[in-house]
N, C-alpha and C positions, 0 to 999 in steps of 0.2 A: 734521806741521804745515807749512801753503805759507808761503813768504815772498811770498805775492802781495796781503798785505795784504789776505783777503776774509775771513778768520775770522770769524763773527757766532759771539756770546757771550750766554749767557742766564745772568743772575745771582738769585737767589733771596735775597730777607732776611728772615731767619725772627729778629723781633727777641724776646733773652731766648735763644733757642734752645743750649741745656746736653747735652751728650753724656751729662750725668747720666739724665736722664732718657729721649733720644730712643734713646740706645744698648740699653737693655734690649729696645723697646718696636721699634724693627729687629730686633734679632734673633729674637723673637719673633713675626715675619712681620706687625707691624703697620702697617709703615712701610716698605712695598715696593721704592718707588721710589727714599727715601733710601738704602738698603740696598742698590742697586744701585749707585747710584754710588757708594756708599762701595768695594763689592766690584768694579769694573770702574774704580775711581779712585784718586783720593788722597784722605786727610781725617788731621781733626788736630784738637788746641784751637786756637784763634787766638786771643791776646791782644789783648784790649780796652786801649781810654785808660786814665790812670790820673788819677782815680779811674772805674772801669766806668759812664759814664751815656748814656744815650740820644744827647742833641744833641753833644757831642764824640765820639763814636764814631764815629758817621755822618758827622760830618762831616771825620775823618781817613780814613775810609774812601773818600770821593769824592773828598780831594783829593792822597793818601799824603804827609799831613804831620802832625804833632804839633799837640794845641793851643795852646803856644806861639805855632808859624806861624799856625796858621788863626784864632784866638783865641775859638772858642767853647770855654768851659769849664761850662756848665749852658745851663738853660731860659732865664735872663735875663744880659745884661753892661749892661759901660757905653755911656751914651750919648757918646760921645766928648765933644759940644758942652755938655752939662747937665750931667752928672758923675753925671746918677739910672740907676738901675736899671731897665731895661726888657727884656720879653721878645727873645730871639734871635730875628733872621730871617737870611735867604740871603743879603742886604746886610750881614751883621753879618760874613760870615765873609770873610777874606782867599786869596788861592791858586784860580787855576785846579779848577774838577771836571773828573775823567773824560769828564764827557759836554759837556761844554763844550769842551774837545781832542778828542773825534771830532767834534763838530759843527763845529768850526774846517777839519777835516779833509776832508770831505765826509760820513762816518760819519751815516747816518742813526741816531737815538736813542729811544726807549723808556723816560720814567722814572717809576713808577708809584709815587707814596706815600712814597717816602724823607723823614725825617725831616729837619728842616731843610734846607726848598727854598721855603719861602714868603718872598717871594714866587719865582713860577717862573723860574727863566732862559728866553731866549729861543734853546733848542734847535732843532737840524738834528732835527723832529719833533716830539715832541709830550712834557711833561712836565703831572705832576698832580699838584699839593704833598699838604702831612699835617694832621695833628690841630693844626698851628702857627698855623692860617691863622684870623686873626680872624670871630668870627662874622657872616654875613651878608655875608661880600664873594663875590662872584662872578669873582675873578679869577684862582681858585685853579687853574686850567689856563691852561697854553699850548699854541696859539695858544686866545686866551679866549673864541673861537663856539664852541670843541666844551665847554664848560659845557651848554648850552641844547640840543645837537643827543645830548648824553649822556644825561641827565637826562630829556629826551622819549622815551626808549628805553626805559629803565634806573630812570626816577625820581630821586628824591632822592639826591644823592653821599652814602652815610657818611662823613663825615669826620672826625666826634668819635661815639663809643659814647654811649648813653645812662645806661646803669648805669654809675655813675662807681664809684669805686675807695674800700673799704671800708666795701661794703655788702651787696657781690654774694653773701658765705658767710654772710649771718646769717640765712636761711631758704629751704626749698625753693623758694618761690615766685619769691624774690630769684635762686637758681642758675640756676632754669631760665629763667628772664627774660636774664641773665645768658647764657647760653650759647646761647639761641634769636638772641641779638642778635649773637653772635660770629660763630655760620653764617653769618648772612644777609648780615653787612659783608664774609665772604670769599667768597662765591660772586658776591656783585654787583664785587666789586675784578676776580676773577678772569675773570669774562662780561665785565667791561668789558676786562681785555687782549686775550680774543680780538677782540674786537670790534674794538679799535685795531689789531690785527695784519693785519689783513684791509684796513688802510686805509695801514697804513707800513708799508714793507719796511724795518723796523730790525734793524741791525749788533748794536745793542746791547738788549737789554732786562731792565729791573731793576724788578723788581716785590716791595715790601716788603709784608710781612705782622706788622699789629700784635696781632693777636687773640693770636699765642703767650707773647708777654710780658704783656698783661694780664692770662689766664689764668693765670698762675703769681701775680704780685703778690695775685689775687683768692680763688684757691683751693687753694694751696698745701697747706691743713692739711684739705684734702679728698682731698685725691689720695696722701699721703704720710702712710702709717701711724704712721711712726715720729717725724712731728712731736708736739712736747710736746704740744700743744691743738690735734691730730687732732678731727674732730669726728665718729665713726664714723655716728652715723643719717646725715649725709650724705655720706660717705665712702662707705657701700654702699649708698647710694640713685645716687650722679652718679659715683665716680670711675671705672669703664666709660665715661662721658659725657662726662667730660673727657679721656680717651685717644682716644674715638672724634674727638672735633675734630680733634684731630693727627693721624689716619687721613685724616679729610678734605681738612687740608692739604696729606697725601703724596697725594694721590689728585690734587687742582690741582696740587701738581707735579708730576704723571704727566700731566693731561692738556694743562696749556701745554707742557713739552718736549715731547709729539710735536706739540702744535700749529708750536713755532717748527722745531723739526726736529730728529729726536736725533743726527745726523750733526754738528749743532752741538754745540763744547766746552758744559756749564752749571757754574756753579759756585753753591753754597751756604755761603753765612754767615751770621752772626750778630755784631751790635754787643757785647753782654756772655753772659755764660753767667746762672747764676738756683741758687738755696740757699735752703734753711731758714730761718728768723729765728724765734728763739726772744727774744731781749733786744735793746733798743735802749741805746743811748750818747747822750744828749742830750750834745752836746759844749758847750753855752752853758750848762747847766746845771752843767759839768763845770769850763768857764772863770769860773763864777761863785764856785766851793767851793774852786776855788786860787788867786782873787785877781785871775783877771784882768782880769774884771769889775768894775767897782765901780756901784753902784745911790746915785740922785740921793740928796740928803740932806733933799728936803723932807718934809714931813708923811705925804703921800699916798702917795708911793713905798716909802717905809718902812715905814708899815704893811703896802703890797701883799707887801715883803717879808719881814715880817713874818710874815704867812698863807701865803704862799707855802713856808718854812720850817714852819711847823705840818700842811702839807698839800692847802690850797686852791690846787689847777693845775688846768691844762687838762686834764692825765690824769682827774685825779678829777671834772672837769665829763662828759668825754668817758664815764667809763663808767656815769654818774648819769644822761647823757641819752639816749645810745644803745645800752648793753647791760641797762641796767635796765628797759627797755621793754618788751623783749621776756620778760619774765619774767614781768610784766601780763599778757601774752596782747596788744599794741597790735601794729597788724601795722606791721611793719618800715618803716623810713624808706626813700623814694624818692629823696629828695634825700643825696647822699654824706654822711655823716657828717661830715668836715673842711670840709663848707661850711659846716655849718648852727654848726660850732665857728667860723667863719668870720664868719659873719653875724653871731655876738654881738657877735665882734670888730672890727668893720666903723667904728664910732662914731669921736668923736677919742681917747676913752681906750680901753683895754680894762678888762675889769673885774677880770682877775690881772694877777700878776707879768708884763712883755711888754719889748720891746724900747724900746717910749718913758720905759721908766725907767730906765734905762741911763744913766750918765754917760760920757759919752763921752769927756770932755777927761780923764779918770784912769781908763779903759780900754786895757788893752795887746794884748787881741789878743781877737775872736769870730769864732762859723760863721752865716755868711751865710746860705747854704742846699747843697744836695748831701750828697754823702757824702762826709765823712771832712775837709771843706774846712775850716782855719783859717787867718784872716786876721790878719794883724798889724794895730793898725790906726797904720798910720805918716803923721806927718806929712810935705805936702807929695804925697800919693797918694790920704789920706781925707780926707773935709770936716773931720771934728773929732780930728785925727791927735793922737797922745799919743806916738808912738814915734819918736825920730827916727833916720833912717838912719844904717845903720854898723853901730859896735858896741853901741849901744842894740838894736837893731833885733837883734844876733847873739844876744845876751843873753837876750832876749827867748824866740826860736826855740826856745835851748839850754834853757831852762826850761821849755817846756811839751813837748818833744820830754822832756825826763827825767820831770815829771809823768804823760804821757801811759803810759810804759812802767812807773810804780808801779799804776796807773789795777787797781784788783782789783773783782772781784764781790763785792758785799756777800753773798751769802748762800752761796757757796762757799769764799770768804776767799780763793780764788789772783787771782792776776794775769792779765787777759785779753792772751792774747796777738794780736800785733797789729803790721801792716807800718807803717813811719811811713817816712815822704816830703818831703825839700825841696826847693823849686820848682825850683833848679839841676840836683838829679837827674833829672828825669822832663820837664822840657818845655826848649826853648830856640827864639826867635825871637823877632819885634818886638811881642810883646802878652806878655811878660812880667811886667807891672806888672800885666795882669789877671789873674795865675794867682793859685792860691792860696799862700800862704806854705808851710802843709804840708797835706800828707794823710794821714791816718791810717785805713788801713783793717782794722776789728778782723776776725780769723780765726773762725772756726766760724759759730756761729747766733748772732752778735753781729752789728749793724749801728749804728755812727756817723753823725752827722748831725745836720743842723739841722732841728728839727720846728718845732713851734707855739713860735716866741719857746721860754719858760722851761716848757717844757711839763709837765712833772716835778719835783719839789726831791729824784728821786734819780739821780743820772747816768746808773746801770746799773738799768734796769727790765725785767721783765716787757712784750712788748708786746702788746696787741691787735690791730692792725692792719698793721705789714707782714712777715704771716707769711712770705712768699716775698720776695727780693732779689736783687739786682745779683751776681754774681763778675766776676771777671777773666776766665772758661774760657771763650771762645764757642766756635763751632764753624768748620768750614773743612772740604768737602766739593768736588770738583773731576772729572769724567771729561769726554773729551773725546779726542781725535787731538791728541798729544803728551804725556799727562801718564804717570805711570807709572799702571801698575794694581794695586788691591790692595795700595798701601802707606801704611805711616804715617808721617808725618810730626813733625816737633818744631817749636818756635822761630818757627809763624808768627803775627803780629802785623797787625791788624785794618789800620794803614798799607800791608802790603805787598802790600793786595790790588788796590790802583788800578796800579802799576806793574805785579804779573800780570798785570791785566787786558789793557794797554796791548803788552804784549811779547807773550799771545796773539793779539791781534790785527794784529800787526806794524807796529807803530808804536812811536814815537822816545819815549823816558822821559824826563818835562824832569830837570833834574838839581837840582830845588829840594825834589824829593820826598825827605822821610824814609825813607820806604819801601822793600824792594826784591823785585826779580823772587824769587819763589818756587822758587830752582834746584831743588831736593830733590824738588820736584812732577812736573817732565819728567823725560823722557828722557835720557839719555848723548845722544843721537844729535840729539834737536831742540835742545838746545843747542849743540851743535857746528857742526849747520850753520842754525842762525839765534842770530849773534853781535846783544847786546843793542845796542842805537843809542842813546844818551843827546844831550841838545841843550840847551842853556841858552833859555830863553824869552826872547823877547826883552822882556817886562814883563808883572810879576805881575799879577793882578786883585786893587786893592785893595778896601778894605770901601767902602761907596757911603755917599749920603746914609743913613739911615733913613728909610726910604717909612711908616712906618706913623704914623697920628694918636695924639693920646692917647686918644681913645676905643676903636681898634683893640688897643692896649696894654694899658687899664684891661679891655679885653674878655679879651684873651689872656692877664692875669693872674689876672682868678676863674677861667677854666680852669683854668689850672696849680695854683690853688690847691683845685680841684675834683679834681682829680687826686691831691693830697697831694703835687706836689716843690717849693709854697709854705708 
């Protein structure tokens, strides 16, 4: 490795992407080019945020700091000035990116689709935001004429899928729809990097790929024999079909690295790793059956929960509208199933048990949304706070933290076991007040979380829909001039890969990053003689106005809610 500062570095985000999976399907010579680097590099798990989600991963990734610092922790936070809830954008997040310090630097840059970048920074080159970017804005590239000089090319940007998320396995037509639509958003992402290459000579280029994780979320119980509600007519009708995409992924990273040059280091990661889901954990349903909850005392509420208790949820809406259909012989819904549960609920009431019946003022703690998220709801923090800080607030904690670990499966009688998390463990920095109080993330084919309000009146359910999920295991793949070859690594974490990045390409590591150089990766020898340079910045980038309107917001929120992470 030179100390002449000209390293160019090609980074690949394969988002979801699980050694569980990709490692068989290498070795089995289906994944060529992964397989190479893994066998002429280094590679490892690399630990995701905690709790494992898309927008905080990403965004500890670009900037090697915890969400504490940077302070996204989901798809929405707060508006600093309002106190409401709105979609994250690239304004929301605090701390310098990667590619903002080589663009500072001279470093020309390459940032292709990374999750929370909307809106774009104004990079040394060219960046192209994600799925974040409200509908219909045209601003979603920098510099914003190569929109129109793209797009004349290339056609219409993919930037959101059309087959949204749990709908894509409930018939062949849906699959193939489904995965015609995955090719086509990665071969146009990936014609458009060469395209761009041929116009920037970038140091750096980072080209995210979202098809690997929707594929898992969508057909997990297609691909995976040994899932409980495997669906085998499509199972050996598509799962060849769904290995071959990830063929084709390795095949674009086979053919961008020799485009940018394989003499260039590349490195490969992944935001979270991806598992089984056999049962869900409503955890509001769960805060509701130990008190923490309490529900209004009027008329209406009461009965709702009333019904709610005998059985009338969302669950049982959801499988009376959308898997009883198909049983008719109707052919399968276009529109995502979670919207069209969405839509009922759209009015000022809803028509079950939901969040607006909530009493707030004798409410001690619920999950907002993500995985495993519980909030205290403390006064002086929340609008209708009931807890107040201290030792109320300790109390609090220590009871649903003991709750959580009695927390058993009704129909096996044990106890799910299950990592629990408080906020002082796992994050630290000046957006603390937005973390979550705890996390709890349940082990095996369990997933935690806030779904539909009170979606269930049973904690531990059977679910329908999110057969595949989040882990903590992503991936960490590395070859290049200085790393070692052929070996495996432990203990690296999704923050320490901006500081790698920064030390291959020999350049100074601010010292505000969580993060660190990846030593175990190189050499005896390139460490030795290229000692790390560290520099304190001389001022952070803090989080900016919020660019976005409320229409742009109300837009980005039926997404996300189209999506299922509202």
């Amino acid at each position: 490795m030179s100390t002449e500062k000209n390293n160019k570095v090609l980074i690949i985000g394969l988002d979801g992407g699980t050694f569980n999976l990709l490692q068989p399907w290498m070795d089995e010579g289906k994944l060529p080019n992964l397989k190479m680097i893994q066998e002429q590099g280094v590679s490892g798990e690399l630990e995701s945020t905690i709790p494992p989600i898309t927008t905080p991963a990403w965004s500890s990734f670009m900037t090697g700091t915890n969400p504490g610092k940077h302070g996204v922790f989901y798809f929405m936070g707060r508006d600093k000035t309002t106190g409401r809830e709105v979609p994250v954008n690239s304004r929301m997040r605090s701390g310098a990116t990667i590619w903002r310090l080589l663009s500072e630097n001279g470093k020309k840059v390459l940032v292709l689709n990374c999750p929370c970048t909307y809106p774009p920074e104004e990079v040394n080159g060219v960046m192209i935001s994600c799925f974040l970017t409200p509908g219909g804005k045209r601003d979603f590239i920098y510099p914003k004429e190569l929109v129109d000089e793209i797009e004349s090319k290339f056609g219409e940007y993919p930037l959101y899928l059309k087959t949204m998320i749990f709908s894509a396995n409930l018939s062949e037509k849906n699959v193939r729809r489904f995965l015609d639509e995955l090719k086509s958003e990665l071969r146009y992402k990936f014609e458009v990097a060469h395209y761009l290459l041929d116009r920037v000579p970038a140091d750096l280029l980072m080209i995210h790929v979202w098809g690997t994780d929707r594929i898992q979320h969508e057909l997990w119980n297609i691909f995976d024999e040994s899932h409980p509600q495997y669906n085998r007519r499509l199972g050996e009708k598509f799962k060849d079909e769904v290995i071959n995409y990830f063929s084709l992924v390795d095949q674009e990273i086979g053919r961008l690295w020799e485009r940018f040059g394989k003499e260039h280091p590349v490195v490969v990661i992944s935001d979270h790793g991806f598992g089984p889901v056999q049962k869900c954990i409503d955890l509001n349903c769960f805060l509701l059956k130990e008190g923490f909850i309490r529900i209004k005392d009027n008329p209406i509420s009461q009965l709702k929960y009333l019904l709610w208790r005998k059985g009338f949820t969302y669950a049982f809406l959801f499988k009376a509208l959308f898997r009883g259909i198909l049983k008719l012989g109707i052919s399968p819904p276009t529109k995502p199933p979670m919207e069209g549960i969405n839509d009922i609920r759209s009015g000022k009431k809803d028509l079950l048990l939901a969040s607006n019946d909530v009493d707030w003022t004798r409410t001690r703690a619920y999950s907002k949304f993500g995985i495993g998220s519980i909030q205290i709801n403390l006064k002086g923090r929340e609008k209708d706070g009931a807890v107040s800080p201290g030792e109320e607030y300790e109390q609090v904690r220590r009871a649903i933290v003991e709750s959580l670990k009695r927390l058993k499966d009704p129909e096996t009688g044990k106890e799910i076991e299950g990592e629990i998390f408080l906020k002082e463990e796992i994050y630290h920095g000046e957006h603390m007040d937005d973390a979550p109080d705890i996390v709890y993330l349940a082990k095996g084919t369990y997933l935690a979380g806030a779904f539909l309000g009170f979606t269930s009146n049973q904690p531990v359910a059977v679910t329908n829909v999110w057969l595949g999920n989040h882990r903590k295991n992503g991936i960490f793949l590395a070859r290049g001039d200085g790393f070692e070859k052929g070996k495996r690594i432990e203990g690296a974490k999704i923050i320490d890969i901006a500081p790698t990045v920064l030390y291959l390409m020999g350049e100074k590591i601010p010292l505000s990053m969580d993060g660190k150089v990846l030593d175990k990766a190189f050499t005896p020898e390139v460490l030795k003689s290229n000692p790390k340079e560290f520099y304190q910045p001389s001022s952070e980038s803090e989080p900016k106005d919020i660019p976005l309107s409320r229409e742009d917001e109300d837009d980005l929120v039926k997404k996300l809610k189209g999506l299922g992470y509202l």
